[in-house]
C-alpha positions as CSV (number, residue, x, y, z in Angstrom):
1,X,-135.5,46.7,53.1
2,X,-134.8,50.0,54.0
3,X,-136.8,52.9,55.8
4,X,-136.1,55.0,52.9
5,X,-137.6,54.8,49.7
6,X,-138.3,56.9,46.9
7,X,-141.8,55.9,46.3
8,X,-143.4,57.7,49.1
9,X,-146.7,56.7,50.1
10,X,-149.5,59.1,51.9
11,X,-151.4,57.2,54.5
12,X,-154.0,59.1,56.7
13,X,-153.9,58.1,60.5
14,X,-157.8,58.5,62.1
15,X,-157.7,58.8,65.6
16,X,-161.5,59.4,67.1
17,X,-162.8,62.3,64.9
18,X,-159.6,63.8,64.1
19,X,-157.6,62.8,61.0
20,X,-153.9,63.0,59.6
21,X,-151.6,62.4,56.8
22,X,-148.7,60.9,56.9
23,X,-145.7,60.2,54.2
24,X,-144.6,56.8,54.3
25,X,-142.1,55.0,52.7
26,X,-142.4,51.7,51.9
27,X,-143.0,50.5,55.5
28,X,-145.6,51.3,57.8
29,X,-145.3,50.7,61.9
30,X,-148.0,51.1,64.2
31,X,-146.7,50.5,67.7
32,X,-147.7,50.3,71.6
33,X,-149.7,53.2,72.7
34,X,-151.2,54.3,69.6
35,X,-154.7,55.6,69.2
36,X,-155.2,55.1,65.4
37,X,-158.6,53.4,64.4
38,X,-158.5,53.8,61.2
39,X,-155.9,53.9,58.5
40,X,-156.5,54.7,54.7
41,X,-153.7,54.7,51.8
42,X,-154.6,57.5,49.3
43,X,-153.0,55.7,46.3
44,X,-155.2,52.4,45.3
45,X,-152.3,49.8,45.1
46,X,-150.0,51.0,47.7
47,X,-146.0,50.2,47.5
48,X,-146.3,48.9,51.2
49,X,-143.7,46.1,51.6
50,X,-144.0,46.2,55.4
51,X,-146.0,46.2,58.1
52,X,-145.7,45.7,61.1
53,X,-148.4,46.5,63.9
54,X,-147.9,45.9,67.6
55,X,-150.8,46.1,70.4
56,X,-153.3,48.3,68.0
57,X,-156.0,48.2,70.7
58,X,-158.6,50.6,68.7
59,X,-157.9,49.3,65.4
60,X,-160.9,46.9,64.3
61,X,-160.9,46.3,60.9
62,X,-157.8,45.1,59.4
63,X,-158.8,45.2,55.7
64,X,-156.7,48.3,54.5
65,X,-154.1,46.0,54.7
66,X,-156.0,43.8,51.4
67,X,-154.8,47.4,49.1
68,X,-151.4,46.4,49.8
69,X,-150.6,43.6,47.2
70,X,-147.4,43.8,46.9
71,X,-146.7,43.3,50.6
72,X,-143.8,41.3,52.0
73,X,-143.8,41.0,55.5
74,X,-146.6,41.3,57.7
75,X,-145.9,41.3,61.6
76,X,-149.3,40.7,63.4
77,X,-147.7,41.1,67.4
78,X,-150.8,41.5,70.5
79,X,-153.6,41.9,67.9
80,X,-157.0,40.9,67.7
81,X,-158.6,39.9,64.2
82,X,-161.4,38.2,63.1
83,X,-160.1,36.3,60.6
84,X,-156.7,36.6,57.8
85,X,-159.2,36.8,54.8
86,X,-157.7,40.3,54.4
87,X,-154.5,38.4,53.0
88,X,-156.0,37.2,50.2
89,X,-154.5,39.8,47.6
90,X,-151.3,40.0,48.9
91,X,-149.7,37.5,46.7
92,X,-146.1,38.6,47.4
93,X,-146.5,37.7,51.3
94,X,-143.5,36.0,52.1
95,X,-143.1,36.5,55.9
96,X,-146.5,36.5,58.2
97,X,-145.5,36.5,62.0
98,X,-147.8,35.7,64.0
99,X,-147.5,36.7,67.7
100,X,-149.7,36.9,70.8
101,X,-152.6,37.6,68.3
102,X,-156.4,36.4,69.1
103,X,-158.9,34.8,66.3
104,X,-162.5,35.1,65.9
105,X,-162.2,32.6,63.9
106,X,-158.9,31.1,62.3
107,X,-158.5,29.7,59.1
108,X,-155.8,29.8,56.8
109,X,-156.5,32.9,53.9
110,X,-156.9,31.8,50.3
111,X,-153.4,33.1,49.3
112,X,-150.5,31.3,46.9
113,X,-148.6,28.9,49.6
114,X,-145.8,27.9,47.1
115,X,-143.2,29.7,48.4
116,X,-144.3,28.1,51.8
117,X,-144.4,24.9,50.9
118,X,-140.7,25.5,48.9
119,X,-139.3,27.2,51.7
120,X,-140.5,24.6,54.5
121,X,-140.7,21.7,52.1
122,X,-144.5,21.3,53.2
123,X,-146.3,18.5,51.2
């Protein structure tokens, strides 16, 4: 996957009170340090096949991420989340990495696992 695409993909950024818009490709990285709270695509079914979010302290609600159904590869790194229901329509997941992220509660989201259980041969 490449950072270039030509689908670009506006996703406003809300940081306290103040708001901005951003134009993505078909990734989306929010990293160390950030402020962002909030995040809001301004197309319906975003092309987002990849995000990845790392120590999003103010970030709360992780549900934006349920608009992107044709997302790949999620990468979940020093997180909290109540729960992975948010995955449910993201029926094209095929990588979810999990690292240093804290649970609420934890149970596995009602998505397709048959690529899983092809790829890990999981009965």
């Amino acid at each position: 996957m490449s950072s270039f695409s030509l689908s670009a993909e506006n996703v406003k950024f809300i940081v306290g009170s103040q708001s901005s818009v951003v134009e993505t490709g078909d990734e989306l990285y929010i990293g160390y340090g950030s402020k962002v709270s909030d995040i809001i695509f301004e197309n319906e079914n975003p092309n987002i096949k990849k995000i990845v979010i790392e120590g999003a302290a103010f970030i709360h609600d992780y549900s934006f991420i349920s608009k992107c159904e044709k997302l790949e590869i999620l990468v979940l790194n020093d997180v909290k989340l109540d729960n992975l229901d948010f995955l449910e329509p993201c029926k094209n997941l095929r990588i979810l990495a999990l690292d240093s992220v804290s649970f609420k509660q934890f149970t596995l989201p009602k998505v397709n696992l048959d690529f899983f259980r092809k790829a890990y041969k999981v009965v």
